[in-house]
N, C-alpha and C positions, 0 to 999 in steps of 0.2 A: 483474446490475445493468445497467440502458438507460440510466440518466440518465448524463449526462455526468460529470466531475467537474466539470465549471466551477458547475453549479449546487449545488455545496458549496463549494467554496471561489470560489468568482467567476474570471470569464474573465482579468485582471490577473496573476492568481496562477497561473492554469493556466499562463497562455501562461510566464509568467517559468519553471515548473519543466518542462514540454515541451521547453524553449531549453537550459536547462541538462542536461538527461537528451540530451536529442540531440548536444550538444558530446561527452558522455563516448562515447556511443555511436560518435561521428564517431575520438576519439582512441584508446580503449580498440580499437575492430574494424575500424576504417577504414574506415566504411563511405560513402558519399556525404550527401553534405549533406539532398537529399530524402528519402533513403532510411533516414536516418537519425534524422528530424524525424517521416516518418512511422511509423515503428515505435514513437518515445517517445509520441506524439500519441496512438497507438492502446493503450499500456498505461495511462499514467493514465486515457483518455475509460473504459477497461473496469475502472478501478480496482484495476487488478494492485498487491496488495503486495508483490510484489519490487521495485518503485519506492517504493509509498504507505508500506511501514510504518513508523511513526514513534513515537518515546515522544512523548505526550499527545494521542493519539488515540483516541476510543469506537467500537469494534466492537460489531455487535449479533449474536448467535446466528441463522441463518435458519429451523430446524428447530426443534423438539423447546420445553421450556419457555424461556417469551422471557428470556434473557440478555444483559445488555451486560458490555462490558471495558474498563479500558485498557488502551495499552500503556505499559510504565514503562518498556522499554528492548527494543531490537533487536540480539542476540550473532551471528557466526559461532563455529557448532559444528564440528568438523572431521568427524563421521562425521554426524549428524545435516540439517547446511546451516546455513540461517538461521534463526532463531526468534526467534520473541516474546514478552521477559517481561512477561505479566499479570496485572492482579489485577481478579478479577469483581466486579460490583458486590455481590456478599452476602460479599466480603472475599478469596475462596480466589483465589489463586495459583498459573499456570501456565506453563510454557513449552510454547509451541503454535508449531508448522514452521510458514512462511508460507503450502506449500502446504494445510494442513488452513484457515489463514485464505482463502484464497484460495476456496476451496469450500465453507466452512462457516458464516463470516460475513460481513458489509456494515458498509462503512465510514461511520459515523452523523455522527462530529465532528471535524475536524481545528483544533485552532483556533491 
């Protein structure tokens, strides 16, 4: 994905959740102020969902027949990591790892 995020959710929005990913970054690893604005900057602009993923968001399928999802909710698994529970648009429901989202679909609707 090239587009930014700000051209899905608008620049307002970016910048408020860039600011706040960067505070945890700054508290959570101690990392410097810039150094740590640009690292949040550079995961949402590339739409990383280890930041993005959220219940009530439509992912689309990149590959194979066009599918979208939501998501209904985001778990820590302990042997698994993070996942996302979803349900496709023709009803079925899965728990998909962030990183299979991460490589396999694009984030379409955040609202």
């Amino acid at each position: 994905m090239t587009d930014r995020i700000d051209a899905l959710i608008g620049p307002l929005r970016r910048r408020r959740l860039v600011e706040a990913h960067g505070r945890r970054l700054r508290r959570q690893d101690l990392l410097p102020h810039a150094a740590a604005r640009a690292l949040a900057a550079e995961a949402y602009d590339r739409r990383s969902p280890y930041v993005l993923a959220a219940p009530g968001q439509t992912w689309r399928l990149l590959r194979g027949t066009p599918r979208t999802m939501r998501i209904d909710a985001v778990q820590a698994h302990k042997i698994l990591g993070r996942m996302a529970c979803c349900t496709f648009d023709d009803g079925e429901t899965l728990a998909i790892s962030l990183g299979d989202l991460d490589t396999r679909f694009e984030l379409l609707e955040w609202p």
